[in-house]
N, C-alpha and C positions, 0 to 999 in steps of 0.2 A: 678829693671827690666832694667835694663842697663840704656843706657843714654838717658832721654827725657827734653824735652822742656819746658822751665820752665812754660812759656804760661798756658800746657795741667796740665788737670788735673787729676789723673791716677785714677781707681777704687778705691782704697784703701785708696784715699784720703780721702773720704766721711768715715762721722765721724758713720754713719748708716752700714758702709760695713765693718771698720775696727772693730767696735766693736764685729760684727759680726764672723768674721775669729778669732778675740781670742777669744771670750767666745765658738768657736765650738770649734776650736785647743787647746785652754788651759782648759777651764771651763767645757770640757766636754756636751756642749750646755749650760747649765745654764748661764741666763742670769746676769750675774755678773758686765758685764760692761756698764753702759746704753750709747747711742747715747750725751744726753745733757751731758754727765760728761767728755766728751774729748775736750781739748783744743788742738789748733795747736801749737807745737812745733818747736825750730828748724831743719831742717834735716842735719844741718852742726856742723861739731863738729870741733874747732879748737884746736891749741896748737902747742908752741911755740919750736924750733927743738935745736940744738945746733947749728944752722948757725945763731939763731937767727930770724930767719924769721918765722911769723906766715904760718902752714899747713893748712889745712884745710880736714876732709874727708866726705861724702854723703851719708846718707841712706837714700832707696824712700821713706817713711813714717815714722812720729816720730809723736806721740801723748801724751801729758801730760794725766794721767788717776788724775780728778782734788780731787776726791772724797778719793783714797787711795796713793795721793802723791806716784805716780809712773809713769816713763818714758816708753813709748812703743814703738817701733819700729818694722816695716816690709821692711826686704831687699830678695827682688827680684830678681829668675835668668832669664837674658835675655833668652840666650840660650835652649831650649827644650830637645835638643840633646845631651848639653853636659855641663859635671861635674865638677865644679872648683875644682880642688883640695886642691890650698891655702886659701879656703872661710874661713875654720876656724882663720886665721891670721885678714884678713878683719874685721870677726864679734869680735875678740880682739883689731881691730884698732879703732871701731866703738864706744865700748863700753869705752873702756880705756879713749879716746878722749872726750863721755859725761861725764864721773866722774870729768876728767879733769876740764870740762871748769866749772863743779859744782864748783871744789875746788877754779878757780881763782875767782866766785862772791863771793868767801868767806861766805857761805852759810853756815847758823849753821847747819841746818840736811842737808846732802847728801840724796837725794831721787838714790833707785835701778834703772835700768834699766835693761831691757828686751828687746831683740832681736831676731824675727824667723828668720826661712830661709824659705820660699813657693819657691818648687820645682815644675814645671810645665812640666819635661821631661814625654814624653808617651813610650820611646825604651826600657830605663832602669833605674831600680832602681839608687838612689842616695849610689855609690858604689863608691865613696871616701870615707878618715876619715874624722870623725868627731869633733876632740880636737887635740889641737896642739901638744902634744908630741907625737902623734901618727906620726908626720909626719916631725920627727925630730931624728938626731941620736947622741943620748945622753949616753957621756962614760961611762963604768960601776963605777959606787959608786956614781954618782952623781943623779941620777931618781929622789930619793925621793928629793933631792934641787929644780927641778925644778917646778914650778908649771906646772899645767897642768891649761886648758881653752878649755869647750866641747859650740858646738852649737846645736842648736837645728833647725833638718830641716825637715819639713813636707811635705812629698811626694802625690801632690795633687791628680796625674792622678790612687793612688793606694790607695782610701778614700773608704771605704766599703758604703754603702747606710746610714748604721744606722748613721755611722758619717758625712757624707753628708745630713742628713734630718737634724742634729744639727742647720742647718743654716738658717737664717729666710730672708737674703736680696739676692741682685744678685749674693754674691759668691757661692749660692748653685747651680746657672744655670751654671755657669764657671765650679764650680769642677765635676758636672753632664758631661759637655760637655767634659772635659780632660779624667776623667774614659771613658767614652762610647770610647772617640777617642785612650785608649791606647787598649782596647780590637778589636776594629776593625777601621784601619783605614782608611776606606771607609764609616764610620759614618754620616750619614745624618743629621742634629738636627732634633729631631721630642718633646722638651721639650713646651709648650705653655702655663708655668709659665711668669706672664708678667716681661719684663726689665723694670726696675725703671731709671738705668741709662745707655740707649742706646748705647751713643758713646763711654762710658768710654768700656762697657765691648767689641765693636767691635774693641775700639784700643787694647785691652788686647789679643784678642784672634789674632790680627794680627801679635803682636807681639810675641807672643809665639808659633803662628804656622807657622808662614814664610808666610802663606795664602796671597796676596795683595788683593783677592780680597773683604776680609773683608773691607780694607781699602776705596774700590770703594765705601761703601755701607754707608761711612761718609758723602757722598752728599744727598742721599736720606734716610736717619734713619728714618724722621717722618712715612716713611710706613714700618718702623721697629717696632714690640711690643712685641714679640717672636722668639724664637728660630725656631719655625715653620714656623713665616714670613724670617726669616734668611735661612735657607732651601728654601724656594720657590724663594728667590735670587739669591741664588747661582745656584739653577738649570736653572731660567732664565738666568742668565750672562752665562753659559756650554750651554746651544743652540746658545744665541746671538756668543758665540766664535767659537762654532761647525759652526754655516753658513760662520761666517767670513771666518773662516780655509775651508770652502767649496769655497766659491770664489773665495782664494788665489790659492786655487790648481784647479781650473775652468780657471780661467786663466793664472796658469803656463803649464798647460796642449793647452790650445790655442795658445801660443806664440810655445813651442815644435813643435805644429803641422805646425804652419805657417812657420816655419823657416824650418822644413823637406821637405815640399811642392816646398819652393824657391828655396833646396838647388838643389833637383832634376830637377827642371825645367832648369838650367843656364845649367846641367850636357850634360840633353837633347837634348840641344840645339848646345853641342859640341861633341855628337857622343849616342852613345849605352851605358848604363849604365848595367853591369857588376848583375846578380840575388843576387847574393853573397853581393855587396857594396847597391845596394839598401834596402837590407834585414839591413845591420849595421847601414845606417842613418835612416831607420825605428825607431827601436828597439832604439836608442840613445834616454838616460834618460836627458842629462845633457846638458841643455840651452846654457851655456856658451862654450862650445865643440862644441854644431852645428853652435854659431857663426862663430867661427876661420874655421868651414869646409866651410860655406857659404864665407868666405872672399877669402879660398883658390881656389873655383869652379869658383867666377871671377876674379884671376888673372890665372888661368890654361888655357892653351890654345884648349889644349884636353881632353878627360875623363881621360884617360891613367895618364897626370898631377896630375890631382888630387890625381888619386889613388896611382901613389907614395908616396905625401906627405901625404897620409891617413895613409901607412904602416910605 
């Protein structure tokens, strides 16, 4: 999910949520992978370049499955909006990189690895290719030499119900909220299944929907427990911002009017002001325009003055 902070700890971290997302994604709901049989694995995968210098590359989530010696990985797109096109090279950099570093412990059995892709776009489907030779142009007679290499990406905000009830932890509340949010997106949350892990899934949705002020709601989560209480947030912070944006323009509206009032009066003061020029500093939207007029009414000697430098 792009680049975080090694500190945080993303949803999918939790050994309860990932096993979650594969046995819905892969297992078809059945429960195949339990919570106790995942260890933390590396999420760096190095290997060594012909500069000789050790690489290194990242995926967000890597999990040992302890039980059927296998590697599991979850990589993440930041973006909501938009479609890597070279993802399929990455998830062969990813993969190639763990077999690698299998081979250098000199490991009698190589364990497989496995890597998704969770797509969390609401605009459009995930409409790049998906295997690398699709995105390669390769001369005629040589195809069948090269290998090919497909990933596997799962399009969250386009999960039908049945495959969304598959999920027993908080990612059913995430992939509930992305569906809802790609059919309307003026979606209110109204889900009031409880969050088990609060702040993980309020940084997830902030990140995937640009939203910041999911992020505000990192200060006070404990009066977070639903998507419902998440709702009644955001509609509070949309009034609290509604008055703010009320008093901003309360008082750009009072500065307008005070500076109209002066300009006229200095006018006043050096003859007859004109129905036509009184009607334009009326009518004048732009603060910083009636200053420079107010600047020029006290250096004008007469109305006439001014109204030159008006035209």
């Amino acid at each position: 999910m792009g680049e975080k902070d090694i500190t945080e700890k993303i949803l999918a971290d939790y050994n309860d949520v990932f096993a979650d997302i594969m046995n819905g994604l892969l297992f078809a709901g059945e429960q195949r992978i339990l919570p106790e049989t995942l260890e933390n694995t590396s999420i760096h995968s190095q290997y060594k370049a012909e500069d000789e210098k050790v690489h290194e590359l990242e995926r967000d989530v890597a999990k040992y499955w302890k039980e059927k010696e296998v590697e599991l990985a979850i990589c993440g797109i930041e973006n909501q909006s938009v479609v890597e096109k070279n993802m399929p090279f990455r998830v062969i950099g990813y993969d190639g990189t763990a077999y690698r570093s299998q081979l250098l412990e000199e490991r009698k059995k190589i364990l497989p690895v496995v890597t998704i892709v969770l797509y969390f776009g609401t605009d459009r489907h995930w409409n790049s290719e998906k295997n690398i030779k699709s995105l390669m142009e390769i001369p005629e007679g040589l195809d069948k030499f090269v290998n090919d290499y497909s990933m596997q990406v799962f399009e969250i905000a386009w999960l039908t119900e049945e495959e969304i009830e598959r999920f027993q932890s908080d990612f059913r509340i995430v992939a509930n909220f992305f569906v809802k949010k790609r059919k309307n997106k003026d979606y209110i949350p109204d889900d009031p299944t409880e969050i088990k892990h609060v702040d993980e899934v309020l940084k997830l949705l902030q990140v995937m929907t640009g939203d910041d002020r999911y992020k505000e709601m990192f200060k006070k989560k404990k009066e977070v427990h639903s998507m419902c209480d998440v709702a009644e947030r955001l509609e509070k912070m949309g009034i609290a911002k509604g008055i703010e944006l009320g008093r901003e323009e309360g008082k750009a509206e009072e500065k307008k009017a005070s500076r109209v009032e002066f300009i006229l009066r200095v006018l006043e003061i050096k003859g007859t002001v004109d129905e036509k020029i009184r009607k334009r500093i009326e009518e004048e939207q732009d603060v910083d325009l009636l200053d420079n007029w107010l600047t020029n009414a006290l250096k004008a000697n007469t109305v006439q003055e001014f109204e030159q430098e008006l035209n």
